[in-house]
Structure formats: structure tokens, C-alpha cells
C-alpha positions as CSV (number, residue, x, y, z in Angstrom):
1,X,95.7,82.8,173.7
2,X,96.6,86.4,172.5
3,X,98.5,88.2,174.4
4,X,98.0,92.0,175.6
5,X,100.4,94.3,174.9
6,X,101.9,97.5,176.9
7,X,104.1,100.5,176.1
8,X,106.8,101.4,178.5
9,X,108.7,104.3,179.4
10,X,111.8,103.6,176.6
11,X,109.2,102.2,174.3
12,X,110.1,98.5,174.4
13,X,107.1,96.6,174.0
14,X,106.7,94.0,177.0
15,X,103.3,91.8,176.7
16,X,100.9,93.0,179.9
17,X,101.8,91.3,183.1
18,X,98.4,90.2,183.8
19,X,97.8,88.6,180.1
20,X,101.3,86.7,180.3
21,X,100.0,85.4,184.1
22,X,97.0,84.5,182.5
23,X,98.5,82.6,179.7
24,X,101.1,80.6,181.5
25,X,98.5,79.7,184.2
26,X,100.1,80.7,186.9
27,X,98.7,79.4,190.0
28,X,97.2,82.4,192.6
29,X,97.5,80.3,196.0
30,X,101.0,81.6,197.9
31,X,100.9,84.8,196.3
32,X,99.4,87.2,199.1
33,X,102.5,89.8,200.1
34,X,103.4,89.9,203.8
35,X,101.8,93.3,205.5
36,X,101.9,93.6,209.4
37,X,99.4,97.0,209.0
38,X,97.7,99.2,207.0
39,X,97.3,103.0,206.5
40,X,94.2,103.8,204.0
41,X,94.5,107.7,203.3
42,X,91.6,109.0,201.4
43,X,93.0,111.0,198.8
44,X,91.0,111.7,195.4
45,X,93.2,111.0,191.8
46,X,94.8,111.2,189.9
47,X,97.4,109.3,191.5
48,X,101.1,109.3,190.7
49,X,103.6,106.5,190.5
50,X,104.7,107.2,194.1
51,X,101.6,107.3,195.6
52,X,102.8,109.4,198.9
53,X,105.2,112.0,196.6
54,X,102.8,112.5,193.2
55,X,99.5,112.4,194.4
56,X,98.7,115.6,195.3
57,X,99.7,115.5,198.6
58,X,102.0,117.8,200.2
59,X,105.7,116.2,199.2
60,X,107.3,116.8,202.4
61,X,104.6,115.6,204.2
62,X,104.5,112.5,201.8
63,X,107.9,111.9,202.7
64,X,107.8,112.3,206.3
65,X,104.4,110.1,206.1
66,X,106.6,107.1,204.1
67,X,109.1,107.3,206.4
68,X,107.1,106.9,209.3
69,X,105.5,104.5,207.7
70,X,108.4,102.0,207.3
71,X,109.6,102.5,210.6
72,X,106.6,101.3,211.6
73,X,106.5,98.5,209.2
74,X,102.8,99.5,207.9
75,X,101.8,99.9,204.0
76,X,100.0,103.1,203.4
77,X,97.3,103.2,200.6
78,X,95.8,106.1,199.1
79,X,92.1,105.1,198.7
80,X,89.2,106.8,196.3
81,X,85.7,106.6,195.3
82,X,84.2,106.4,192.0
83,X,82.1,109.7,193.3
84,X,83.7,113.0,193.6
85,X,84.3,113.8,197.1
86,X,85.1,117.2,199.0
87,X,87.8,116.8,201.6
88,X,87.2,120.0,203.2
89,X,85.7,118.5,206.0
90,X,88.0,116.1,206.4
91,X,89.6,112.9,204.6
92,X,88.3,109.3,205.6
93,X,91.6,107.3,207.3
94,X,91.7,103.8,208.2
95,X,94.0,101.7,210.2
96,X,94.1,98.1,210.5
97,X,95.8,95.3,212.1
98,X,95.2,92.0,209.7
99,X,94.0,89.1,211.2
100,X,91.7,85.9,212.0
101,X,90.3,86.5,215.6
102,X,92.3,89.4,216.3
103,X,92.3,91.2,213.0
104,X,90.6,94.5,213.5
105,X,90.2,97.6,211.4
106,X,89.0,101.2,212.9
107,X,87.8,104.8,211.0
108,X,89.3,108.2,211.6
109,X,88.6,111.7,209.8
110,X,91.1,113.7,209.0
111,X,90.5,117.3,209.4
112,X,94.1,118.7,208.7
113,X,96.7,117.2,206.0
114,X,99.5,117.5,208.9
115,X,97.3,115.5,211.6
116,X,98.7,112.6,209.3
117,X,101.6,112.5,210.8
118,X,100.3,112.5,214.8
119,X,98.6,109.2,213.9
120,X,99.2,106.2,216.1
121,X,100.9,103.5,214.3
122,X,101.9,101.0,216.9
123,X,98.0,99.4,215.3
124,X,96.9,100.3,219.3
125,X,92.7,100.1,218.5
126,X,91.0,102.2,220.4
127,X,92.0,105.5,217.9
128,X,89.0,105.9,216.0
129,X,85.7,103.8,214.6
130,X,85.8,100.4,215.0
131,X,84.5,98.7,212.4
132,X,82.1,95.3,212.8
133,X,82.0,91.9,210.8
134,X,79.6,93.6,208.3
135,X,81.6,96.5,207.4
136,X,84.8,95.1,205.9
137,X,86.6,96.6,203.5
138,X,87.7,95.4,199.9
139,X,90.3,97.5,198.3
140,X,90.9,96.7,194.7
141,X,93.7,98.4,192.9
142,X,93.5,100.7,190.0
143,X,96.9,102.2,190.2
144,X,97.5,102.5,187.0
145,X,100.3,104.9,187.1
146,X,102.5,101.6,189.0
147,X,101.6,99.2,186.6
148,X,98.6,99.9,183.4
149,X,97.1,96.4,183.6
150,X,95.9,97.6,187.6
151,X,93.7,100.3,185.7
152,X,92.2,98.1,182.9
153,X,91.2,94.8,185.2
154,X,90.6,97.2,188.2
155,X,87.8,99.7,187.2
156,X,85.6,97.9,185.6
157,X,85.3,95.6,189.6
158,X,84.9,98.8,191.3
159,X,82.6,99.9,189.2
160,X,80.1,97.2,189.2
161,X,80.1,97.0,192.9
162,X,79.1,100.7,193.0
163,X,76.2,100.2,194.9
164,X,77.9,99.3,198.1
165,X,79.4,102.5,199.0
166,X,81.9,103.3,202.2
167,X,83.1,99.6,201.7
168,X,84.8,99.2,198.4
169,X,87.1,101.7,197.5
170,X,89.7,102.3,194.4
171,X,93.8,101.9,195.6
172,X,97.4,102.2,195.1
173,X,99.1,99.5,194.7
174,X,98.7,96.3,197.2
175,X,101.2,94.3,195.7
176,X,100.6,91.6,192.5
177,X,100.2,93.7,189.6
178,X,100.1,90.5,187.3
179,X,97.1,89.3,189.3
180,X,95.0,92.5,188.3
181,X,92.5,93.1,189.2
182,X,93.7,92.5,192.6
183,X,91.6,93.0,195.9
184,X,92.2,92.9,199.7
185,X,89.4,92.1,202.0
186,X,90.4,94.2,205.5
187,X,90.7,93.7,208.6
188,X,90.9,89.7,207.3
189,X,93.9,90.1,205.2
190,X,92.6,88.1,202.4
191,X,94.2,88.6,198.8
192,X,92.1,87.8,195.8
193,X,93.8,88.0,191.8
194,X,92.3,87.9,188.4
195,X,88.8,89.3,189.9
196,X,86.0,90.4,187.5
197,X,83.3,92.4,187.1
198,X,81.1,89.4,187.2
199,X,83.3,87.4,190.1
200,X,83.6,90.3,192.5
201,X,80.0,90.6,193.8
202,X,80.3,86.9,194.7
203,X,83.3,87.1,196.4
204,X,81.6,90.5,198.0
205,X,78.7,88.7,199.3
206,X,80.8,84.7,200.3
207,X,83.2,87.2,202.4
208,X,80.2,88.7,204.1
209,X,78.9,84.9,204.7
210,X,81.8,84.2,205.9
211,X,83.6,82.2,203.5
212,X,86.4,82.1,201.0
213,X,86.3,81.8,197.3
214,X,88.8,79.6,196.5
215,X,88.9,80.0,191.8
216,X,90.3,83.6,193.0
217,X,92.2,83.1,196.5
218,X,95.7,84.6,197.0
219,X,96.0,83.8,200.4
220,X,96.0,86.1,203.6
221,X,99.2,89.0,203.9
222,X,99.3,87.8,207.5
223,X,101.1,84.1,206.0
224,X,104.3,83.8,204.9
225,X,104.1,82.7,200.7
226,X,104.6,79.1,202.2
227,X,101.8,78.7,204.8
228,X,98.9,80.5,202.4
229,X,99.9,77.6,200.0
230,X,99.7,74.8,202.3
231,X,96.6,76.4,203.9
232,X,95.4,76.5,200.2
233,X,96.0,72.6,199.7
234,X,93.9,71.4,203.0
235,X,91.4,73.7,202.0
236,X,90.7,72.0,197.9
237,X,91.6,68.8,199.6
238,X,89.2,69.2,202.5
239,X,86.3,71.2,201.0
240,X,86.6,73.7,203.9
241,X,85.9,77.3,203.0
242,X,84.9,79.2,206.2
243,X,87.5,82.1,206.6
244,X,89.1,80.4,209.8
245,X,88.1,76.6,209.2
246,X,91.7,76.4,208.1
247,X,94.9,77.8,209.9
248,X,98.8,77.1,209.2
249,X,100.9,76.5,212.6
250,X,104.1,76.4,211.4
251,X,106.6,75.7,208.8
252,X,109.4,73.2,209.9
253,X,112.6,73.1,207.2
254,X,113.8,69.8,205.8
255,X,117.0,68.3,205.3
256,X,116.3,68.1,201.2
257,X,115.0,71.5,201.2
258,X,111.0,71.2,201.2
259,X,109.3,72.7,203.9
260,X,107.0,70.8,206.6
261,X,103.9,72.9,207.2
262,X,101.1,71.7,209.4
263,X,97.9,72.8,209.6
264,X,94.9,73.0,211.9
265,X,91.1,72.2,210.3
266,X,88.0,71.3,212.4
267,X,88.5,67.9,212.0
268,X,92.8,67.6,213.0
269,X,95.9,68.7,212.4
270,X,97.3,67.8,209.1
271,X,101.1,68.2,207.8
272,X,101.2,69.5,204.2
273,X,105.2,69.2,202.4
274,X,105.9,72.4,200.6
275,X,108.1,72.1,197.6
276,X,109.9,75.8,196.6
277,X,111.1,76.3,193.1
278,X,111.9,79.3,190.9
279,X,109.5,79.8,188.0
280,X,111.3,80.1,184.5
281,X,111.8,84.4,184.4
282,X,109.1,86.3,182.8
283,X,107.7,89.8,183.4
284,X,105.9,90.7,186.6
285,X,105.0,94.4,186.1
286,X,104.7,95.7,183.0
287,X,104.7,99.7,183.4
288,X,108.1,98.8,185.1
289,X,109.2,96.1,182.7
290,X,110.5,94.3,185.8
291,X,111.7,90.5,185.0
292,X,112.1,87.8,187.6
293,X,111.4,84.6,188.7
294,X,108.9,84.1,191.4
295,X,108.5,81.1,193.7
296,X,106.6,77.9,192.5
297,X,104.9,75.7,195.0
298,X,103.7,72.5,194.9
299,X,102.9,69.6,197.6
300,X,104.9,66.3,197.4
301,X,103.1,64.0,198.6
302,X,99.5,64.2,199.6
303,X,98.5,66.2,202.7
304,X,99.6,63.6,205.5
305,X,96.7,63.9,208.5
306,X,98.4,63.3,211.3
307,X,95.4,63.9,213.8
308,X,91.9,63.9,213.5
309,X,89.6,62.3,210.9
């Protein structure tokens, strides 16, 4: 397979991120970062690399915003359209809690740049718009100031689901740049990597139905790396693809350092071993030219069901 290439900043020549993934087939499942909330900020492009600092908002309030942010252990995203939109009246905000049952997500608008910084960020609902079942969100990055590879497998999604406007919206970085094009399904926390033009409508329309599509699943930023990979083995070795049919309990530590996970289904409970390795080092982020080894999971043995059919 050929390999993509990117310039960066001191004109090494690193091949892309997301061509390298590609090419060493690195597995998706266990890849979904952790986020506890979210901030989505409507803010039209271009962005910069720091998406609170060099995107045309104010910096000091972009500071205080990130700082705040942290604190509160919540990611803000700056979010656009493909149209050009007036913020005169206000900028869209969302807030959202990931979840299963209790995942929520709720709309606010913005009048005044410095009303950013009165918003609630304890995720309390009850702030603004609460959205229902049939308006999730899908985010799909296009950041391509953080990392070029976002930009080039990240437009081309957004554009082709155009026609479902308020729901799918441009972002900053969520976190996977060698996954591009990347996309978040809120308030269910569901990552997705290597998306399409072609791909994303299906996944689109299976969330909406209220199921998962497993070629393209990350796992959910609500799971720690470990549990969205044992949740990712019941689910190929069950057939289950509902959004909830599968959820991990807990992971339990072993003497030779795998990791006991178990896992509810409809039918039981089933205990999946986790083994953790380091991945030989290759680059993760070209426009960064960062380098490092990311975690390699794998079951050993089988999924042992230990109730239920």
C-alpha cells in the first residue's frame, strides 16, 4: 500500500498518520479517549492549532475558558457548519454529559462572547434545550491546523451528510488524529475512525436505529481503553449491536498482568481477559510528528460466559 505523505513544521517528511494506521492495520476497538463532558462552542473557521487561543476568539477569554474547562474536567470543541453563519444573534452552545441511560446533551445560545464563561459546568441538565433520541449529534473532525490528515478524511464526511443540518457539525480535535476521519456520536459517547463519505450516512442512520457499526467502532469516551475492547469482543462474538445490548462492569487486575473484564449482554454476564501490550513506535499525529507506542489489546482465551446462555 502507498503511503501518504505530510510536511511538517521543520520540513522532515513523516508519512500521514492516518495512511501509516491504515497500512499497519491497526485495530479501532479500545481507542475511544476518556471525556467526562463536553463544551461544543459554535465558532466559524478558520481554526487555529489551539482551538480556544487562535480561533478568533477573544485570547483572554480563551484562556480563562480552558482553564475553566480543566478544572472542570470537560473538553471544549469549537464546532462549524459547512454554511456560513452570522453569530450576531448569538452562537449555538452545547453541553453534554456522555452516557448509556443517563447520557444527556442540552442547547444554549449564546448572545455575548463573555456569557461563556457564566456557563454551568458541573454537566447540571436543566441549563438549556434538551435534546431527544432523534437529535444526536455527530461531530466529525476537520481540525486540520492539529493534525492535516483531520482535514483531508474529515470534509469530504461532513460534506456528504450535508442534508442533515443542526446535527452534524465540523470540530476541533476529539482525539485520534490517525483514525481520521474521526466522529463522536453525543450524548452516547460513541467514537467511530477511518469514516467515509460513503460509510458515514450508514452509521448516521444505524445510530438513529439504535445500533452500532461495528467495521468503524472506537468504543464509547465513557470506558476506560480496556473495557471498550472487551465490550468490543462480546459484541463480534455475540452478534449484539444495539447501543446498550452490551455493557462492561468492571475490570479486575491479574497476578500475570492481563486484565479480567466482565461484561453484561441480554443473555449473562460474560468475563472477557484483556491482554495490554505496547505496539512497536510509529507516528500518531503527523502535523506534530509525535512518535509513540500505543496500547495493543487482544483477548487470551475466548470470552468465558460465566452466566447466562
Amino acid at each position: 500500500m502507498s503511503v501518504q505523505t505530510t510536511r511538517s513544521p521543520d520540513g522532515w517528511t513523516p508519512p500521514a498518520c492516518a495512511a501509516l494506521s491504515r497500512s499497519l492495520q491497526e485495530p479501532l476497538c479500545g481507542t475511544a479517549p476518556r471525556v467526562r463532558g463536553w463544551l461544543l462552542i459554535e465558532q466559524p473557521g478558520p481554526w487555529g492549532r489551539d482551538r480556544l487561543r487562535q480561533s478568533r476568539l477573544d485570547p483572554v477569554l480563551g484562556d480563562a475558558l480552558a482553564a475553566r474547562c480543566v478544572d472542570a474536567g470537560v473538553r471544549p470543541v469549537l464546532i462549524r457548519t459547512r454554511q456560513r453563519r452570522d453569530l450576531t444573534g448569538g452562537r449555538n452552545v452545547y453541553l453534554a454529559r456522555p452516557g448509556r441511560a443517563d447520557g444527556w446533551a442540552e442547547r444554549l445560545l449564546v448572545r455575548e462572547d463573555r456569557d461563556l464563561l457564566n456557563l454551568d459546568l458541573t454537566l447540571s441538565p436543566g441549563r438549556g434545550q434538551r435534546l431527544d433520541a432523534a437529535e444526536s449529534l455527530f461531530l466529525v473532525c476537520t481540525h486540520g491546523k492539529k493534525d492535516a490528515c483531520c482535514a483531508s478524511f474529515g470534509r469530504p464526511v461532513v460534506t456528504g451528510l450535508g442534508h442533515r443540518g443542526g446535527r452534524v457539525w465540523e470540530s476541533t480535535h476529539v482525539g485520534g488524529d490517525r483514525f481520521a476521519a474521526t466522529m463522536v456520536c453525543l450524548p452516547s459517547g460513541i467514537y467511530y475512525g477511518r469514516v467515509t463519505a460513503e460509510s458515514a450516512e450508514h452509521i448516521v442512520a444505524e445510530h438513529d436505529r439504535g445500533r452500532v457499526v461495528l467495521e468503524y467502532y472506537r468504543g464509547r469516551c465513557t470506558d476506560d481503553p480496556v473495557l471498550q475492547f472487551a465490550e468490543h469482543t462480546v459484541r463480534v462474538e455475540r452478534s449484539l449491536l444495539g447501543l446498550d445490548d452490551v455493557i462492561p462492569l468492571s475490570a479486575s487486575p491479574r497476578p500475570d498482568g492481563d486484565t479480567d473484564v466482565l461484561v453484561r449482554h441480554p443473555g449473562g454476564t460474560d468475563r472477557v481477559r484483556v491482554r495490554t501490550t505496547p505496539a512497536e513506535p510509529r507516528l500518531t499525529a503527523c502535523s506534530a510528528g509525535v512518535v509513540d507506542s500505543p496500547d495493543r489489546f487482544e483477548a487470551a482465551p475466548p470470552p468465558v460466559r460465566t452466566s447466562g446462555s
